[in-house]
C-alpha positions in Angstrom: -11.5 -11.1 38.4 -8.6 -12.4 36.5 -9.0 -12.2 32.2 -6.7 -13.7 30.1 -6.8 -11.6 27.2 -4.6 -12.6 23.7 -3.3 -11.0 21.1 -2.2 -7.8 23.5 -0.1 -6.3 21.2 -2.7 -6.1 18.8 -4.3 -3.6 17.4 -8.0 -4.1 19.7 -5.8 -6.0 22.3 -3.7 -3.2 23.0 -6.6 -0.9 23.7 -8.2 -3.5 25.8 -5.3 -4.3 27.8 -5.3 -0.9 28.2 -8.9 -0.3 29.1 -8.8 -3.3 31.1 -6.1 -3.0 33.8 -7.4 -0.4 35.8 -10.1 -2.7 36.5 -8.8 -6.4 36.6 -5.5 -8.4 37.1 -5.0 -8.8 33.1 -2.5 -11.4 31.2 -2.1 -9.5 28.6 -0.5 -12.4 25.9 1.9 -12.0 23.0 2.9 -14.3 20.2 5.9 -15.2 22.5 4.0 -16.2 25.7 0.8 -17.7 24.2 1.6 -18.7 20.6 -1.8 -20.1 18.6 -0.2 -22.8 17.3 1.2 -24.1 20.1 -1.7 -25.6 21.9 0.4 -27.4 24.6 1.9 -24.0 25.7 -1.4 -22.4 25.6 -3.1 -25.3 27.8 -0.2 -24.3 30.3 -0.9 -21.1 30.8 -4.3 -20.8 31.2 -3.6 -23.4 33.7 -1.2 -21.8 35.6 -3.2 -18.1 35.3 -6.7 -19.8 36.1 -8.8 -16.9 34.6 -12.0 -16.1 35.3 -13.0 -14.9 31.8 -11.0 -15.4 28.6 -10.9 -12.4 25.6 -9.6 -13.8 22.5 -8.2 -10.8 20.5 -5.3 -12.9 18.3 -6.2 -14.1 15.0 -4.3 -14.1 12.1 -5.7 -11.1 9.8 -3.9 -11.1 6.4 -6.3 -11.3 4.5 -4.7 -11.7 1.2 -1.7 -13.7 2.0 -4.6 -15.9 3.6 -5.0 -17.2 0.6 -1.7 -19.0 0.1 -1.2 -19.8 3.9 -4.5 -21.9 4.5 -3.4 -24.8 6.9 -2.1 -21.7 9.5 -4.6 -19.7 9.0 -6.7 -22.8 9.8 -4.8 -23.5 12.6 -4.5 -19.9 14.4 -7.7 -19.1 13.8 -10.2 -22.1 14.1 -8.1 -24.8 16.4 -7.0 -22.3 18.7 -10.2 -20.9 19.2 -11.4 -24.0 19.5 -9.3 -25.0 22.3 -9.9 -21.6 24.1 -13.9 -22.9 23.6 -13.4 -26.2 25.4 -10.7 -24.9 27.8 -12.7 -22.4 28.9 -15.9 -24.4 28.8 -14.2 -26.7 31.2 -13.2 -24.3 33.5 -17.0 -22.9 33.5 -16.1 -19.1 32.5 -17.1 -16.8 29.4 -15.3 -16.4 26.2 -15.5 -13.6 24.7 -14.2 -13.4 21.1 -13.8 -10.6 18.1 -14.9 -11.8 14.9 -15.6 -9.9 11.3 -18.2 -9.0 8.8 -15.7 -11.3 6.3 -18.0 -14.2 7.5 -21.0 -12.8 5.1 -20.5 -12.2 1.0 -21.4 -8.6 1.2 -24.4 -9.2 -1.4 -27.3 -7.6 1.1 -28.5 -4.9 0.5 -29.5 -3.5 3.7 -27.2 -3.8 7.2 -26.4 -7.6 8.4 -28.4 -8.7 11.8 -26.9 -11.6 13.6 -29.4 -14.0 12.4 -28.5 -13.5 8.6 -26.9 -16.4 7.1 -23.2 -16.4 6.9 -21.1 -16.9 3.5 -17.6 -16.2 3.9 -15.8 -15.7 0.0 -12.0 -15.9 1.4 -10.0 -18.5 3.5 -10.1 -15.6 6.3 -13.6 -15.1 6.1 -14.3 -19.1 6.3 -11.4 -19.3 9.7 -13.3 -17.2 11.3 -16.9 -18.3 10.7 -15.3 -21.9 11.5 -14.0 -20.4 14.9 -17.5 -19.1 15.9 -19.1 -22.4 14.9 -16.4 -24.2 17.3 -17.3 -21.5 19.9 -21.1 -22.5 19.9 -20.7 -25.7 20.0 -17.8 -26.4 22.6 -18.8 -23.3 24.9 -22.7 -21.8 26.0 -20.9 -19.2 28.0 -19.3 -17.2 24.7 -20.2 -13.7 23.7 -19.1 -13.2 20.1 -18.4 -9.9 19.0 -18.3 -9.2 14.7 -17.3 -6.3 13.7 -16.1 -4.5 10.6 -13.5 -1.7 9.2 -11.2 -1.3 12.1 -8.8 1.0 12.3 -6.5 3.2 15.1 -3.5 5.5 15.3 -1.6 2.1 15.9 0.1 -0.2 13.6 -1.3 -1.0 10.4 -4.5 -0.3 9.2 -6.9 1.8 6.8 -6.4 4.8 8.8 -2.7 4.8 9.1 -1.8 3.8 5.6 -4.2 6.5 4.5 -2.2 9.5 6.3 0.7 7.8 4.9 0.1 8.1 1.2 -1.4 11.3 1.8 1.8 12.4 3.2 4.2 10.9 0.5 1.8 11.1 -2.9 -0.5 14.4 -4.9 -2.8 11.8 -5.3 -4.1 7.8 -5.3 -7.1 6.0 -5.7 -9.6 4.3 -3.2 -12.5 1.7 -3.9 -15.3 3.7 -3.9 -18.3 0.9 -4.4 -17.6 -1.2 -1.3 -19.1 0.3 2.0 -19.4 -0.3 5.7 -19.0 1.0 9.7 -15.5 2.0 10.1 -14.7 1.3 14.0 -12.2 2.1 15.8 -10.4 -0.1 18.9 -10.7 2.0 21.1 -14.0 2.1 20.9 -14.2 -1.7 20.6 -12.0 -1.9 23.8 -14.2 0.5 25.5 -17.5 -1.8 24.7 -15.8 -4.9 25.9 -15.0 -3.7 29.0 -18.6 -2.6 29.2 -20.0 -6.0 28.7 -17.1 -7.2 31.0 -18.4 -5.1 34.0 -21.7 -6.6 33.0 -20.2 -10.2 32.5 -22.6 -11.0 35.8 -25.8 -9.6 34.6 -24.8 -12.0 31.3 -24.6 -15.1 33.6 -27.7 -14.0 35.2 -30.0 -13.1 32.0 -28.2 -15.7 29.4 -27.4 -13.2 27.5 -24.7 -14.9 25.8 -24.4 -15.6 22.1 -23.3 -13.3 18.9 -23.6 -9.4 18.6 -22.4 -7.1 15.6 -20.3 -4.2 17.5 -19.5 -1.3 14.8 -19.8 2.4 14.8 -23.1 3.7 13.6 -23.7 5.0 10.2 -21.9 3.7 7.2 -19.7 4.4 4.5 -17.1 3.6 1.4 -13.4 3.4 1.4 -13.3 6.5 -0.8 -15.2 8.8 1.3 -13.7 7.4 4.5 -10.6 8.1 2.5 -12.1 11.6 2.2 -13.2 11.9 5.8 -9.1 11.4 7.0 -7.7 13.4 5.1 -10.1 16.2 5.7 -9.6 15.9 9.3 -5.3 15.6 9.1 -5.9 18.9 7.3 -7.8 20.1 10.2 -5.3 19.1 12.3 -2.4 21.1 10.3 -1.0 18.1 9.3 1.6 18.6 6.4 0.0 16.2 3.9 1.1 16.4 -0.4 -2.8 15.0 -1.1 -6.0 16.8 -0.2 -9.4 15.6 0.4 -10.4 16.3 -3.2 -7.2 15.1 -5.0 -8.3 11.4 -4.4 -9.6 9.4 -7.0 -12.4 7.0 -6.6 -12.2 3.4 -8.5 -14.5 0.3 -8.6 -13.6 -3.1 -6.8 -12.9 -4.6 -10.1 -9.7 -2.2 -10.9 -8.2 -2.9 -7.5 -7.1 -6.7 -7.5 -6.6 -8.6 -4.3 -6.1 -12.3 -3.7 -9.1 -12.4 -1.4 -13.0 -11.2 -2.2 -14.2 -8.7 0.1 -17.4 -8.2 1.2 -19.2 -4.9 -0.8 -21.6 -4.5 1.9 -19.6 -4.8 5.1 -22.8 -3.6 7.0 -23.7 -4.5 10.3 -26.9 -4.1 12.5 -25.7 -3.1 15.8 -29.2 -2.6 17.6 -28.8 -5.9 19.4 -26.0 -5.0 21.0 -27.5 -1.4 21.9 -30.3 -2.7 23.4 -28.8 -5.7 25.2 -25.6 -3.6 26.6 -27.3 -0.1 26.6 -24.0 0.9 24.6 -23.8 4.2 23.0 -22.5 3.6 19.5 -20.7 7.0 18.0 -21.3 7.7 14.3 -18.5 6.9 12.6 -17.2 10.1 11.8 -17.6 11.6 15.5 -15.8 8.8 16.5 -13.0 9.3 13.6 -12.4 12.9 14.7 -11.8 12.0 18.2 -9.5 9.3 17.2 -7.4 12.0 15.4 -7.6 14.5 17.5 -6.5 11.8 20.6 -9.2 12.4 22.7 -11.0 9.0 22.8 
């Protein structure tokens, strides 16, 4: 089977491009080849390509800057997705595509299921709930994938910029009263090609439609925090903080353009059930990460 897949140079779409390739002839897209905005370009390619399944992994993810750049977030995350929906829709193959607990307002108490009603509070939250409504609509065949807190040894993210100012500061401060499932792409990469070697079983069962896909068990920023820092020090890495020189702060000391979500939660028993996918706990799957064993 051929996949288009976007965003490859991302931080899931590396991993999956990755995890993929063995298995299938990939396009693995950049900004260059397969720009958002550009929906002529994009309508060419897939063209040309002819995939048999299409994994959307691009998105534009800065959350704060978000804010002041609404039209492109607008346009890279909802019109693009909503032309992958109706190419691929035409064409009569899946889409698979990574969305994020942004979509909900983080005022549940207990863990999000996929039939709790979404409430996005930032312009990146609202893109992305947009892009999932355009999915449904233009698309049946669409397997929507949210998940929350991701983070790798790549680029940058939570993890990365942790081991950073652990490295270059005695101490620094983390929001301690928001909480949630890191993830890590890897092990979103690995679960996608899981439901990709099951993409027949899908067509066969209908078991299309929208799944939360985290890490079991849940957490805060400051004790993920923690959790890194404890583990680099495992590792022997030459760090100036230690896991008890960080200092905890509420949401409301830390400002940011956009709202986050304090209860990033999400439910991931659909998806274990449906898939049969073994979800780590989050710090089992952390220590692999770090120890580059996943």
């Amino acid at each position: 089977m051929k996949i288009l897949l976007t965003g490859v140079n991302g931080q899931v779409g590396f991993y999956l491009n990755q995890k993929l390739s063995p298995f299938y002839e990939v396009f693995g897209m950049t900004r260059e080849n397969f720009d958002l905005t550009n929906i002529d370009q994009m309508g060419d390619v897939i063209d040309k390509f002819r995939p048999g399944l299409i994994i959307n992994s691009a998105a534009y993810t800065y959350v704060d800057k978000a804010e002041k750049e609404p039209d492109l977030v607008f346009k890279t995350n909802v019109l693009a997705t909503k032309f992958l929906a109706e190419k691929s829709a035409k064409l009569n193959i899946p889409l698979i595509q990574l969305s994020t607990d942004y979509v909900f307002d983080g005022l549940k108490k207990d863990a999000y299921t996929e039939i709790d009603k979404a409430n996005p509070k930032s312009v990146y939250g609202k893109s992305k709930y947009d892009a999932e409504t355009a999915i449904r609509e233009c698309n049946p065949k669409h397997i929507i994938l949210r998940t929350s807190w991701v983070y790798s040894l790549r680029g940058k993210n939570f993890l990365t910029t942790v081991l950073d100012m652990a490295k270059n500061n005695e101490s620094f401060n983390i929001v301690f009263d928001q909480v949630g499932s890191p993830t890590s792409a890897i092990f979103i990469a690995n679960t996608i090609l899981e439901i990709t070697k099951k993409i027949e079983q899908v067509e066969k069962n209908n078991l299309y439609g929208l799944y939360n896909l985290t890490c079991s068990g849940s957490t805060s920023w400051f004790d993920f925090a923690k959790t890194i820092i404890f583990y680099a020090e495992e590792k022997g890495l030459n760090l100036k903080s230690t896991s008890e020189s960080i200092k905890p702060i509420k949401t409301s000391e830390f400002t940011t353009l956009a709202s986050r979500p304090k209860n990033s939660r999400l439910n991931n028993q659909k998806l274990v059930k449906t898939f049969e996918i073994n979800c780590p706990e989050w710090q089992n799957e952390l220590k692999l990460i770090m120890s580059d064993k996943a």
